[in-house]
C-alpha positions in Angstrom: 119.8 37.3 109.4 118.5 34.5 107.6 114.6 33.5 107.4 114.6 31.4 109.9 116.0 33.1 112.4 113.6 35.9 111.4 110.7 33.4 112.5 112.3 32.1 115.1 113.1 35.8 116.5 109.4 36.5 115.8 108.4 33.5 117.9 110.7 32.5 120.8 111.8 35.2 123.1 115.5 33.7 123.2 116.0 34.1 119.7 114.3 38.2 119.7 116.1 38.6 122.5 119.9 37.2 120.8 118.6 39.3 117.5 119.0 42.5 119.3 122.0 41.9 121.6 123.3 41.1 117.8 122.4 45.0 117.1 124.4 46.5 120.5 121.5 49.0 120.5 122.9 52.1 122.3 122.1 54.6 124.1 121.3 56.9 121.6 120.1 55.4 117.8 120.0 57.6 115.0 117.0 57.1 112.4 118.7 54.1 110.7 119.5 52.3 114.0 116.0 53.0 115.2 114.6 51.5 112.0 116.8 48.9 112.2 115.3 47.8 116.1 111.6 48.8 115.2 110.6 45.3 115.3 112.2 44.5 118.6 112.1 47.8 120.8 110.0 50.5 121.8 111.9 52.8 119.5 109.9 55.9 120.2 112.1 56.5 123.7 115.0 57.5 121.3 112.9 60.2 119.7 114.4 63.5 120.9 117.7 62.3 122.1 121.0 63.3 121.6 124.3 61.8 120.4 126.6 61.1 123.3 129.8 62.2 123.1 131.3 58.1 121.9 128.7 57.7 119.4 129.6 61.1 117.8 133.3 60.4 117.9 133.7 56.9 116.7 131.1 57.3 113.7 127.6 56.0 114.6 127.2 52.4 115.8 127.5 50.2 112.2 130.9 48.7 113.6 129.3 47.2 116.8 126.3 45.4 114.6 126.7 41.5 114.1 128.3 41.3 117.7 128.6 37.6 118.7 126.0 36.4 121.4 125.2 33.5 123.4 122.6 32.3 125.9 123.0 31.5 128.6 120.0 31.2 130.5 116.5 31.6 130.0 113.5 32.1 132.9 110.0 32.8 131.8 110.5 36.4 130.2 114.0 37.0 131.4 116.7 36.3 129.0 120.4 36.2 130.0 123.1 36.7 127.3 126.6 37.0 127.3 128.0 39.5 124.3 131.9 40.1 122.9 131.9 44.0 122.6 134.9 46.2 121.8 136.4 48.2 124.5 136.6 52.1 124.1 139.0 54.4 125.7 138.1 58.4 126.4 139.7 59.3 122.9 137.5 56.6 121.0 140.5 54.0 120.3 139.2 50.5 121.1 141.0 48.0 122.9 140.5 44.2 123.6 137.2 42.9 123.1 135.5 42.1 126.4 132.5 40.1 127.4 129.7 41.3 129.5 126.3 39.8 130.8 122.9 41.2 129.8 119.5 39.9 131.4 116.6 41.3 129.4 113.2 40.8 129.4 110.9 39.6 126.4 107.1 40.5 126.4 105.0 40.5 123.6 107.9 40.4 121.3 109.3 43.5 121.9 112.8 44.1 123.9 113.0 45.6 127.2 117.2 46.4 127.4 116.6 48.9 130.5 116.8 51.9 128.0 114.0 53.9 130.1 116.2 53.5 133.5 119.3 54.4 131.3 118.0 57.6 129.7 116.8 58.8 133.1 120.5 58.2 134.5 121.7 60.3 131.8 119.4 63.1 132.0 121.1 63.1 135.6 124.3 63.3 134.5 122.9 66.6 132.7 121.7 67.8 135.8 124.7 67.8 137.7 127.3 69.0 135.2 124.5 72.0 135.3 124.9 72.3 138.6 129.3 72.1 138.3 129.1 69.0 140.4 131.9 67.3 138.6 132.0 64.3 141.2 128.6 64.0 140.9 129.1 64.0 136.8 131.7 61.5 136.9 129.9 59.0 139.4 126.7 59.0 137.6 128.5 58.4 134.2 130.5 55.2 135.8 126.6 54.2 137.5 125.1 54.6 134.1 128.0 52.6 132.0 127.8 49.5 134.7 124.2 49.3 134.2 123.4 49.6 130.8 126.3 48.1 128.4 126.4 50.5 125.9 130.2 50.3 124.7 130.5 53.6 123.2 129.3 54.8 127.1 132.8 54.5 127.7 134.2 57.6 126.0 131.6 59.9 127.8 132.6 58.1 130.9 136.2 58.3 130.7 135.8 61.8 129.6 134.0 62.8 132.6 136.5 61.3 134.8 139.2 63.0 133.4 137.5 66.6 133.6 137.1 65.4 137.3 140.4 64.6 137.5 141.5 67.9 136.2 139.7 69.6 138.6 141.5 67.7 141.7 144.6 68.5 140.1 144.4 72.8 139.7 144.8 72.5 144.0 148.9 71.5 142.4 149.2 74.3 140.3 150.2 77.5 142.6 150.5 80.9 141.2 153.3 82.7 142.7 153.4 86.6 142.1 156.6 88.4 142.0 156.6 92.1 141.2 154.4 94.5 139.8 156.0 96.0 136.6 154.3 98.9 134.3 151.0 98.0 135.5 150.9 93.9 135.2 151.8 91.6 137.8 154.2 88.9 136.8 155.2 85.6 139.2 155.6 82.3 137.9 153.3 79.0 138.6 154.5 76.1 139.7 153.2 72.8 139.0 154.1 70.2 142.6 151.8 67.8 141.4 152.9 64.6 139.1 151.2 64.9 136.0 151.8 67.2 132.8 149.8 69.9 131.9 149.0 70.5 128.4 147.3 74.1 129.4 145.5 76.3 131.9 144.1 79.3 133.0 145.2 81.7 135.7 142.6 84.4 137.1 143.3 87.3 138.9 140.4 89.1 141.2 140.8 92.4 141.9 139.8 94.6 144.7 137.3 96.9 143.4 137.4 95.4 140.0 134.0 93.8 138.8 135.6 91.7 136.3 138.6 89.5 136.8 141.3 89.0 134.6 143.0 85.8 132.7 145.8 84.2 131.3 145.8 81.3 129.7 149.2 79.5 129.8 150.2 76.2 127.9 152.4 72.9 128.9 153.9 72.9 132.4 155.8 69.8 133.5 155.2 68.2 136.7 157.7 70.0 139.4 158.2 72.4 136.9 157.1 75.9 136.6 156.1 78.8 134.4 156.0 82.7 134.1 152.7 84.7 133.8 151.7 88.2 133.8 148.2 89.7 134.2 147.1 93.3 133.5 146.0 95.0 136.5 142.6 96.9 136.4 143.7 100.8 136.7 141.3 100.9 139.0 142.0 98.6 141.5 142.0 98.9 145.4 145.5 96.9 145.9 144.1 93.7 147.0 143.9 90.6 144.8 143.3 87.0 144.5 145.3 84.5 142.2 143.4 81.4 141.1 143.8 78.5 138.5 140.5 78.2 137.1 141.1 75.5 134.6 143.8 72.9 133.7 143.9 70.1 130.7 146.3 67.2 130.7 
């Protein structure tokens, strides 16, 4: 940034609020990026924080500096911006560049990009992975990445959909036992869902038996189907239950 626009962003709240959507701060800033937005933000909200799961993944935030911004609109305080920012997908690739609106507000010179409502929504998200509320997980990650446009938001959100998704899914993976032979039960599991599975777990409860007992298994093809065999406690009553715990595509 030239001198100019240095004065300029010191001076007009168009031009401090164009310097920053220029930076794409994030979510989370690590002590360069907040030094980098110590003119413009209230930088000590980042203190504390923690990586998300994009930012970690793809490297920090230096590729999404010097993004190209225009204005669109200005009322009193409230600035409206449109920004070109890459699109991420849940394994950190980016796609086509895509354009998204920001309204911010100027006062005093410094930035206010919605970061306190956006760091609340994500210590939600905390709170209901906690509580193994994956729906819950997955919603308030796709509330949080419509409302605050941090790119790099993506990955976390897409990966929370997808351990949702893999969730749903275990209902299509049945485990079918067979016979008992020297002590293990052995059955097969068939997958009569659509989708592949890359691996999963099956759990056995027995009665009597404090602890339960897993297998994990690896790639099943949809309509396909696999053997398994699980110990059984010497201990046990006779009665049982046969779950799929976990599943990754």
């Amino acid at each position: 940034m030239g001198l100019l626009s240095l004065v300029l962003a010191c001076t007009d709240p168009s031009e401090t609020a164009l310097a920053v959507c220029s930076l794409s701060p994030g979510l989370y800033e690590d002590t360069e990026g907040r030094t980098l937005l110590a003119q413009y933000l209230d930088t000590s909200l980042y203190e504390g924080g923690v990586p998300t799961i994009g930012h970690d993944l793809v490297g920090g935030r230096e590729s999404l500096r010097g993004a190209a911004c225009t204005l669109l609109h200005r009322e009193d305080e409230q600035i409206t911006m449109e920004r070109v920012q890459p699109a991420f997908d849940l394994g950190g690739s980016t796609g086509q560049p895509r354009t998204v609106q920001l309204t911010w507000t100027v006062r005093k010179g410094l930035v206010d990009i919605g970061l306190v409502d956006a760091l609340q929504k994500r210590t939600e998200t905390q709170e209901a992975i906690r509580e193994a509320d994956l729906p819950l997980f997955a919603g308030r990650w796709d509330s949080l990445a419509a409302s605050f446009p941090d790119p790099l938001l993506a990955v976390d959100q897409g990966r929370a959909q997808r351990l949702l998704d893999e969730a749903l899914y275990r209902r299509h993976l049945v485990p079918l036992p067979e016979a008992v032979e020297e002590g293990r039960m052995v059955g097969k599991v068939e997958n009569r869902g659509d989708r592949r599975i890359s691996s999963f777990e099956v759990q056995g409860v027995f009665e009597g038996v404090q602890e339960a007992v897993t297998v994990e298994l690896g790639e099943l093809e949809a309509g396909d189907s696999v053997p398994f065999s699980l110990a059984i406690p010497p201990d046990s009553l006779g009665g049982y239950t046969l779950t799929v715990i976990a599943c990754s595509f």
